[in-house]
PAKEBA-164855 format. One record per residue (C-alpha): residue in three letters; y, x, z. Coordinates in steps of 0.25 Angstrom, whole numbers, plus 2048, in hexadecimal, padded with zeros to 3 digits. Each point is the difference from the previous one (the first is absolute). Layout:
PAKEBA-164855
alaYXZ
...
This chain:
PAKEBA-164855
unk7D6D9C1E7
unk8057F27FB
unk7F17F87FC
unk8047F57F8
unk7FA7F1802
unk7F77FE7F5
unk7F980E805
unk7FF7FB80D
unk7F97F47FB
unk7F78067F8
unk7FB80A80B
unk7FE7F680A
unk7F87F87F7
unk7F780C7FD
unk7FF80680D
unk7FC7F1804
unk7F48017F7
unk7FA80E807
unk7FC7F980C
unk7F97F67F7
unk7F880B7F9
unk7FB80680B
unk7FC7F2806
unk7F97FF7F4
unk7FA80C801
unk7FA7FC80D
unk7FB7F37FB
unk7F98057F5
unk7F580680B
unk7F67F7808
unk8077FB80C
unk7F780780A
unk7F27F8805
unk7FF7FC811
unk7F27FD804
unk8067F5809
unk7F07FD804
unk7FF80B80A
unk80580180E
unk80E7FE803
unk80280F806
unk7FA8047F1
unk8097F87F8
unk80C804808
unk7FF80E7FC
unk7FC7FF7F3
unk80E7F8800
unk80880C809
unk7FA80A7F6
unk8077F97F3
unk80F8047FB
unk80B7F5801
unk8007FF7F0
unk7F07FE801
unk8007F680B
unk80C7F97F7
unk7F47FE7F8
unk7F57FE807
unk7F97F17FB
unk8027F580B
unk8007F0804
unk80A7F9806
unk7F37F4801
unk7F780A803
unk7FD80380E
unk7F980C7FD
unk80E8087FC
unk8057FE80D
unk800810803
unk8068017F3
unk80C7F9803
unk80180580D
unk80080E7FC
unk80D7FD7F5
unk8077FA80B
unk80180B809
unk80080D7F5
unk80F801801
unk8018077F3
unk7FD7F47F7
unk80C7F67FC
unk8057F4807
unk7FB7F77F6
unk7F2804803
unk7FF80180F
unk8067F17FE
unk7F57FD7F7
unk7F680680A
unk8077F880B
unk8007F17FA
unk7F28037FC
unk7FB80480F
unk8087F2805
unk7F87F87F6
unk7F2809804
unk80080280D
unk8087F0802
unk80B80880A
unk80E8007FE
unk80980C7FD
unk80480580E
unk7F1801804
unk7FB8087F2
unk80A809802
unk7FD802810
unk7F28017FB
unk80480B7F7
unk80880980B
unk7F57FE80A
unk7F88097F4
unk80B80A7FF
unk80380A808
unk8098097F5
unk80F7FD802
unk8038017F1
unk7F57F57FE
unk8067F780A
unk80E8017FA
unk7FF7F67F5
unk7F67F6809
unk80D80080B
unk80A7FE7F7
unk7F97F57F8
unk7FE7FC80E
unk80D800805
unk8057F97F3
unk7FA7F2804
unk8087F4805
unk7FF7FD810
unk7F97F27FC
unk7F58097FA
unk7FF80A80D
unk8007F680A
unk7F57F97FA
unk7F780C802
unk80680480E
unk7F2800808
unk7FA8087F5
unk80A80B803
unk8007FE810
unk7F18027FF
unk80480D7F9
unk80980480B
unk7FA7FD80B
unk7F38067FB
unk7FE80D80A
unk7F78077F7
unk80B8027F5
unk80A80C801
unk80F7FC804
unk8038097F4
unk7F77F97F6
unk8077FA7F3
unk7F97F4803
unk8077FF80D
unk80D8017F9
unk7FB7F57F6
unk7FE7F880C
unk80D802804
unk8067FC7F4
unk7F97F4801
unk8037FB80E
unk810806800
unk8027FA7F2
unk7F97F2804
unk80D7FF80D
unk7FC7FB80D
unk80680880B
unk80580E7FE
unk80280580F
unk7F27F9803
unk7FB8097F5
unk80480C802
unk7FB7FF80E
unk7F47FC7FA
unk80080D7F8
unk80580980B
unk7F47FD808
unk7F78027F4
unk80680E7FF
unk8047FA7EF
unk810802803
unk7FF8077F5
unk7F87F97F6
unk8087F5802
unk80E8077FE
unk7F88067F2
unk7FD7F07FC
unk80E7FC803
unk80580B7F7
unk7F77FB7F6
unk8067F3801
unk80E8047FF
unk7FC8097F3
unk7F97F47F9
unk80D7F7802
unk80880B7F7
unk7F48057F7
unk7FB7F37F2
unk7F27FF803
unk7F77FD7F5
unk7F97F2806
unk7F07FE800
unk7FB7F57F7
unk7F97FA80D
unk8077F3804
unk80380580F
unk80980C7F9
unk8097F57F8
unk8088047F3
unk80580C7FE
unk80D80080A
unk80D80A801
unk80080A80D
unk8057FA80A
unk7F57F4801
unk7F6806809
unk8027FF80E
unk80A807807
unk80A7F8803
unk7F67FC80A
unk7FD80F803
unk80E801801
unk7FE7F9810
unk7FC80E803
unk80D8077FE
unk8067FF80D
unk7F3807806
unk80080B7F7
unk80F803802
unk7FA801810
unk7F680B7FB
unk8088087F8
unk80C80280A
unk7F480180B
unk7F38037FF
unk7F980E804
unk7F38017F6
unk8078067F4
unk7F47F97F8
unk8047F3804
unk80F8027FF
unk7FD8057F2
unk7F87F47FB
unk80B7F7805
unk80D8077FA
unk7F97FE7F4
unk7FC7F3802
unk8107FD804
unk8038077F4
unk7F77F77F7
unk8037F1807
unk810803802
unk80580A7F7
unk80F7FF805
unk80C805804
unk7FC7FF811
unk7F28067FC
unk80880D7F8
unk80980180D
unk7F47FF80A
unk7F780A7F7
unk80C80A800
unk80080080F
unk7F2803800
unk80480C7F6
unk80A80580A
unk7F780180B
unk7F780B7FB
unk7F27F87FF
unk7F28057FC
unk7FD8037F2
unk7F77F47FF
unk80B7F8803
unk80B8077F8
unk7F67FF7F4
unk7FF7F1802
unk810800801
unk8018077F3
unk7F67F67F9
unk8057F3807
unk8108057FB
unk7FA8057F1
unk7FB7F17FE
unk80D7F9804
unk8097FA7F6
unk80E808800
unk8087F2805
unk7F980380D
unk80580D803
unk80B7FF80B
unk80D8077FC
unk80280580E
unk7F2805801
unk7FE8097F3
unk80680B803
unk7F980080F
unk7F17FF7FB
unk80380A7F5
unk80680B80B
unk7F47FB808
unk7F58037F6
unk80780D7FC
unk80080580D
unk7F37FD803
unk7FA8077F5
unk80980B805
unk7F780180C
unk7F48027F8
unk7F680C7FF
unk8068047F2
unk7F08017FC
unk8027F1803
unk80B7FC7F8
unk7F78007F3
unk7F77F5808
unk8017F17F8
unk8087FC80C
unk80B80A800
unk8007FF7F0
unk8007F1802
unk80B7FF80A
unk80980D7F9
unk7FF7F57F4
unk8057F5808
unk80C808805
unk8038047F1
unk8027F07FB
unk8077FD80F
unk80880B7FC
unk8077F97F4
unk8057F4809
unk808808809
unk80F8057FD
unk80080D7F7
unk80380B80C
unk7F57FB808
unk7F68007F3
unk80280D7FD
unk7FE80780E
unk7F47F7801
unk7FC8047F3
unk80380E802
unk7F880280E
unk7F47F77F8
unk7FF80D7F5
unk80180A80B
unk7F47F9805
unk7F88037F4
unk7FA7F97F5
unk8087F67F8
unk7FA7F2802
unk8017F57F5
unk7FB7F2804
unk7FA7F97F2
unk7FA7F2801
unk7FC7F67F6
unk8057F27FF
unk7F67F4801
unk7FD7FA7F2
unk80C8067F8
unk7FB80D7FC
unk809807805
unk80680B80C
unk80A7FD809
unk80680C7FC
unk8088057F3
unk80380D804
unk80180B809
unk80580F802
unk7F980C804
unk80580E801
unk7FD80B7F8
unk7F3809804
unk7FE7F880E
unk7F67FA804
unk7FE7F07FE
unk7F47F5806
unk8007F37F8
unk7FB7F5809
unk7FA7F67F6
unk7FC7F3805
unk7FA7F47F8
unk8007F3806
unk7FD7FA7F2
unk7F47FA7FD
unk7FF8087F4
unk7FE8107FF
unk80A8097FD
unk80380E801
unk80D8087FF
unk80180B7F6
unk80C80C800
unk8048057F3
unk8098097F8
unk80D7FA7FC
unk8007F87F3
unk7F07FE803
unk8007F1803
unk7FB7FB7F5
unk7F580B7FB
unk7FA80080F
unk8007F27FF
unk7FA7FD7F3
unk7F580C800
unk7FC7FC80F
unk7FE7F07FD
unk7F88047F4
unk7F7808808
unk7F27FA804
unk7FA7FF80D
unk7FB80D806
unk7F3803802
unk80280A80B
unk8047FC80C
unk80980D802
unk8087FE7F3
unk80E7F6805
unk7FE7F37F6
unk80B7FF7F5
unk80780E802
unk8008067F3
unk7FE810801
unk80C8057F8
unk80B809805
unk80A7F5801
unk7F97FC80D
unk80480680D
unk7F97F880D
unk7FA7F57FF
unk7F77F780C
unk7F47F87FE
unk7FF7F17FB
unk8017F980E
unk7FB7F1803
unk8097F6809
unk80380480D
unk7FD8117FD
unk80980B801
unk80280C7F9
unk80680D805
unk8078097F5
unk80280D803
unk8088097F7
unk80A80D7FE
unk80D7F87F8
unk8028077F2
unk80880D800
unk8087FA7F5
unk80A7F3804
unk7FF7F57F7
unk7FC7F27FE
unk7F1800802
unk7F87F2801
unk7F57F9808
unk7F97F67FB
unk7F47F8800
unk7F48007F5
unk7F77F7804
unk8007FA7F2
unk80C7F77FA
unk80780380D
unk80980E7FB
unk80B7F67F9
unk8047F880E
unk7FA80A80D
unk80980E7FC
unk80B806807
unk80880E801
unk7FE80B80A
unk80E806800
unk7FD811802
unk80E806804
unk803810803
unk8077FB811
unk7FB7F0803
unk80C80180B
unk80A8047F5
unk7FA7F47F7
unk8027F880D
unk80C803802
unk8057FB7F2
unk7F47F87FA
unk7FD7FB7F1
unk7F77F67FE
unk7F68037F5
unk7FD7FB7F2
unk7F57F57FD
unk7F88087F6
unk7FB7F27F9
unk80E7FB7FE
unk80980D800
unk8087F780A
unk804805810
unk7F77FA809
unk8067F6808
């Protein structure tokens, strides 16, 4: 299906302007009333008991005192966007006359959910060394604190803090090991290192500083840890501990010795904990960090391993997970080799597709992929964008009608109906809108009939850039062994 420009333009323009009307839908109702002159306990919940679009709206003072709780409560409801938790967090540095490592320790000391404390740490772990080291002794307080679980987020926040402000990394990992928080700070260190590849919008506070690329937070300064965590991950016994800190090595040196070293670890049979740390710490790495003469072993390493596995187990995330890795190592190795890998991978069951977003472009890191005929297929859908997306599998020729008709749809009312999935026949499979950091599994039975079908996403305006082909064939080893590359169903043109 050729879509020419000046359709393309139009459509975005009016799928950009749903999201507006049901904003101003919402707007048009009485933001929802706070009696902020009871008891703290009592104004908490009648915060917790609010929606995030309600809270969005709730009334508040950034020179009011009073709408402390309010502000508290947006910074750490991890549905709401960036923009606002920012807003919330420069307002709490004005209010509470703080600075912005100790509001957001303040806010993971209130937190025990992990998905809460996800965007606190990040925005955390965004923050230049200057800025950490200035609040050092509020996060040694934290860590030293006996009454606090070694597993709390605001441990890991602390962590963050005192690894990211530098000092010296064997002195505090020994400080860690004997607080029983080895793992808390590998965790914070991995934090650090994803903040350093991940644009982090920047708080208006003056401590947070203009909005700055990825990069300027302070790993560099983490990065004096490396050389300890390469110790751990070829030694240590405690499969929690080794885990944290493989993904930790992951996160602060994502390179060629680390792929090597990680492969080892494959090849020696570990724990599921740590293989599933392995998988994760490789999935994140950038492809100029794979070493050639390591591929090929980490793939034979992961494929046997989910070799070993109870065949009830190899429908787990962590077999799925790790099947998918394999699958992408697969295509880096020489054709012979990728085909018996690929070959033992579908006598092992399910056909694993890896799909990820790409941060700010509205896009996947993938353009197409084959499955075969009547089998079945898992589609492992993660979003490390700081927008929702979702991924949606359709006939073939279906791009734009699933497209169009799910943008133009209005947000459900019913938590059980999938946001922007229109209910016409064209739709095969579809997951659920996903925030940043979530992941959605897909399970499906391939179409009967080979063809061209298409994924895409349609969260509003974002069919005409974030679609791709799922190639159905009769045999995937015969496609293999003679592959075609599909046609771009927007341009009519081969994908690349």
């Amino acid at each position: 299906m050729n879509v020419r420009p000046a359709v393309v333009l139009v459509t975005c323009l009016v799928l950009a302007g749903v999201g507006t009307r049901v904003a101003a839908r919402q707007d048009d109702d009485p933001p929802p009333r706070i009696l902020l002159d009871q008891s703290p306990r009592a104004v908490e919940y009648q915060l917790d008991r609010l929606s995030d679009a309600q809270l969005s709206r709730v009334e508040r003072n950034a020179d009011d005192p009073r709408y402390i709780p309010v502000y508290q409560a947006i910074l750490r409801r991890p549905g709401l966007d960036a923009a606002l938790r920012d807003e919330a967090l420069t307002a709490l540095v004005a209010l509470e006359q703080s600075t912005v490592p100790r509001v957001l320790l303040d806010a993971l000391s209130r937190t025990s959910e992990p998905a809460e404390a996800v965007p606190l740490v990040r925005r955390l772990a965004s923050l230049p060394a200057v800025t950490l080291a200035a609040d050092a002794a509020a996060a040694d307080a934290l860590i030293d604190d006996g009454g606090t679980a070694a597993d709390a987020p605001a441990v890991r926040g602390a962590w963050i803090v005192r690894a990211g402000a530098g000092g010296d990394a064997a002195g505090l990992v020994a400080r860690a090991e004997a607080r029983g928080q080895r793992v808390a700070l590998f965790d914070a260190l991995a934090d650090l290192g994803a903040a350093a590849r991940t644009p982090t919008r920047a708080a208006g506070a003056p401590e947070a500083g203009a909005e700055a690329p990825g990069g300027a937070n302070a790993a560099p300064v983490a990065a004096a840890f490396v050389p300890h965590l390469r110790q751990v991950v070829d030694t240590e016994a405690d499969v929690q501990v080794r885990a944290a800190a493989i993904g930790a090595l992951g996160a602060l040196a994502p390179d060629v010795a680390t792929f090597g070293a990680l492969a080892g670890v494959a090849a020696g049979a570990p724990d599921a904990i740590v293989m599933a740390a392995l998988v994760d710490a490789v999935a994140g790495m950038p492809e100029s960090a794979w070493a050639s003469d390591s591929v090929e072993e980490l793939a034979r390493a992961i494929v046997d391993w989910v070799g070993r596995l109870d065949p009830a187990a190899r429908t787990e995330p962590a077999a799925i997970d790790a099947m998918a890795l394999a699958d992408v190592l697969a295509g880096a190795v020489p054709t012979s080799a990728a085909a018996a890998l690929r070959g033992e991978l579908r006598a092992l069951g399910v056909r694993v597709v890896r799909i990820e977003t790409l941060f700010e472009q509205v896009a996947f890191d993938r353009r197409w992929f084959v499955v075969e005929a009547g089998r079945p297929v898992q589609i492992v859908f993660f979003n490390p964008d700081a927008m929702p997306h979702n991924v949606v599998i359709g006939a073939p020729g279906s791009l734009e009608k699933v497209g169009t008709e799910g943008g133009a749809m209005p947000l459900p009312d019913d938590p059980a109906v999938k946001p922007f999935v229109p209910d016409i026949p064209e739709v095969i499979a579809a997951t659920d809108l996903i925030n940043q950091d979530e992941t959605a599994r897909l399970s499906l039975t391939a179409p009967d009939t080979p063809g061209d079908y298409i994924f895409v996403c349609t969260f509003p305006g974002h069919w005409v850039r974030m679609y791709g082909v799922m190639r159905v064939v009769d045999d995937l080893a015969a496609w293999e062994a003679n592959p075609a590359v599909p046609t771009d169903p927007m341009t009519g043109q081969p994908f690349e």
